[in-house]
C-alpha positions in Angstrom: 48.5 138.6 -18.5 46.3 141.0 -20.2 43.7 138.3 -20.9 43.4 137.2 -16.9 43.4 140.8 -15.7 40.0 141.7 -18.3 38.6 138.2 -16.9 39.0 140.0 -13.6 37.3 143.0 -14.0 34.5 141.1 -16.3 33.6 139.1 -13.1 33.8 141.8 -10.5 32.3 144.2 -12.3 29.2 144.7 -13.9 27.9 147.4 -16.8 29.8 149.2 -19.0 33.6 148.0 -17.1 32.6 144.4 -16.9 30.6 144.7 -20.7 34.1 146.3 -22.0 36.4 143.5 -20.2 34.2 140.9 -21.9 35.0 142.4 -25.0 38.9 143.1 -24.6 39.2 139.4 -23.3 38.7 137.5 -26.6 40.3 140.2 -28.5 43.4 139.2 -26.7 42.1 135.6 -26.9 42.4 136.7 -30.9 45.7 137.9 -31.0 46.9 134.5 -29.4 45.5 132.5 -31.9 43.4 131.1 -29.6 40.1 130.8 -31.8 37.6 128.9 -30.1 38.1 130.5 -26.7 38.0 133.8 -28.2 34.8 133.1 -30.4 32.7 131.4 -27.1 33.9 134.9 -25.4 33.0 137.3 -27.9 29.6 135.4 -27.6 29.8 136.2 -23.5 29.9 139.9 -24.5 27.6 139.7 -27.4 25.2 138.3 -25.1 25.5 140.9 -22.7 25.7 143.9 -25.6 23.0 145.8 -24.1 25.3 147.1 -20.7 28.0 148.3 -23.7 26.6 148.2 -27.5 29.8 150.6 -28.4 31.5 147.5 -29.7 29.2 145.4 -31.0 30.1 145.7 -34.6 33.8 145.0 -33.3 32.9 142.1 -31.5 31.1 140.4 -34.3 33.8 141.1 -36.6 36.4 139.6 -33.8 33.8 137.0 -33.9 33.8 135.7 -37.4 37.4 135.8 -37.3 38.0 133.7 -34.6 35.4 131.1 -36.3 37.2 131.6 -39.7 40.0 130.3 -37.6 38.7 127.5 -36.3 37.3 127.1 -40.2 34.0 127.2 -39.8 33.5 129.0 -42.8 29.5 129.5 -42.7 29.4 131.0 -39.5 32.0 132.8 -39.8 30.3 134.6 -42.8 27.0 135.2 -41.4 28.3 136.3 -38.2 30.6 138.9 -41.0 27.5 139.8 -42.6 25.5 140.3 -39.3 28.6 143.2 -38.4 28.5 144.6 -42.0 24.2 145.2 -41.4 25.5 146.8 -38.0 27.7 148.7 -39.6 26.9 152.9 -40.7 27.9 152.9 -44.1 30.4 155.9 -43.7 32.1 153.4 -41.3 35.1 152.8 -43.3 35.3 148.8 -41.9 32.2 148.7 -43.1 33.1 147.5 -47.3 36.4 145.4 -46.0 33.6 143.5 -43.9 31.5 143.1 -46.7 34.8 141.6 -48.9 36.1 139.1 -46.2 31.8 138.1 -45.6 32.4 137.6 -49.5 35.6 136.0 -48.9 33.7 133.6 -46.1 31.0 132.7 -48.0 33.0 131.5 -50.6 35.2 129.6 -48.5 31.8 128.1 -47.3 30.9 127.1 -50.8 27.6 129.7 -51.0 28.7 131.2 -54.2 25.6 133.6 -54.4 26.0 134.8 -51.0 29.8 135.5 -52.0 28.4 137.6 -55.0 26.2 139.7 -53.5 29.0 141.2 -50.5 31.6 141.1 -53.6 29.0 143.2 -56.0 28.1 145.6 -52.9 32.3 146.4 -52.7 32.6 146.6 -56.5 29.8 149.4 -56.4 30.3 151.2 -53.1 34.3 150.6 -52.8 37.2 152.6 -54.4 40.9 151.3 -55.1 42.5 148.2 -54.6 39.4 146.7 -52.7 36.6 148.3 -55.1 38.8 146.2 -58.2 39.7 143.2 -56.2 35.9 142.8 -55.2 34.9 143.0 -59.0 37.2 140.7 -59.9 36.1 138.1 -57.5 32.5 138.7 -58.6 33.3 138.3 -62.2 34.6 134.9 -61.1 31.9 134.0 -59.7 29.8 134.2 -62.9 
């Protein structure tokens, strides 16, 4: 599978072919519903960022996913947050972070810390998300 073979090359290799396999391992790990394998990888690549920083964002946001997943709500929307402050803001992942970090935090029951990524989208975003994030910030109030 594609999820042995980038185990493989993440322990034979190291720099940027291993750093890359440890990312494309939990991303597969993702896909398979597999949430807590794929979260304890992303942290084997996050840990090892420096030999590969291209996807670091990526990985954060793979991250927070998988620990949506296994519904651990709070860390999940730090570890959102922590991508969305990595994030340039021209990156155009960079406001649908900041809406599911919203999304997370809610889920978590930190209602300010919902507002805040929820009032960055409403005043950076445009269409659908840019109305949906004021929404949700209005019903926060």
């Amino acid at each position: 599978t594609a999820k042995t073979s980038f185990q493989q090359v993440a322990d034979r290799f190291g720099g940027a072919q291993g750093a890359a396999a440890r990312f494309f391992k939990p991303e597969c790990e993702l896909k398979l519903n597999d949430y807590k394998a794929a979260a304890d990888d992303y942290d084997g690549y996050l840990a090892r960022v420096k030999d590969y920083p291209i996807f670091e964002a990526s990985a954060l946001i793979g991250k927070a996913l998988a620990l949506e997943g296994t519904e651990n709500y709070i860390e999940a929307a730090t570890t959102m947050a922590a991508a969305v402050d990595k994030l340039d803001a021209k990156d155009p992942r960079r406001l649908d972070s900041a809406f599911t970090a919203g999304e997370l935090y809610q889920r978590a029951g930190h209602m300010s810390d919902a507002a805040k990524y929820f009032d960055m989208v409403a005043k950076d975003g445009t269409g659908d998300l840019q109305v949906r994030a004021k929404t949700a910030s209005e019903m926060l109030k």
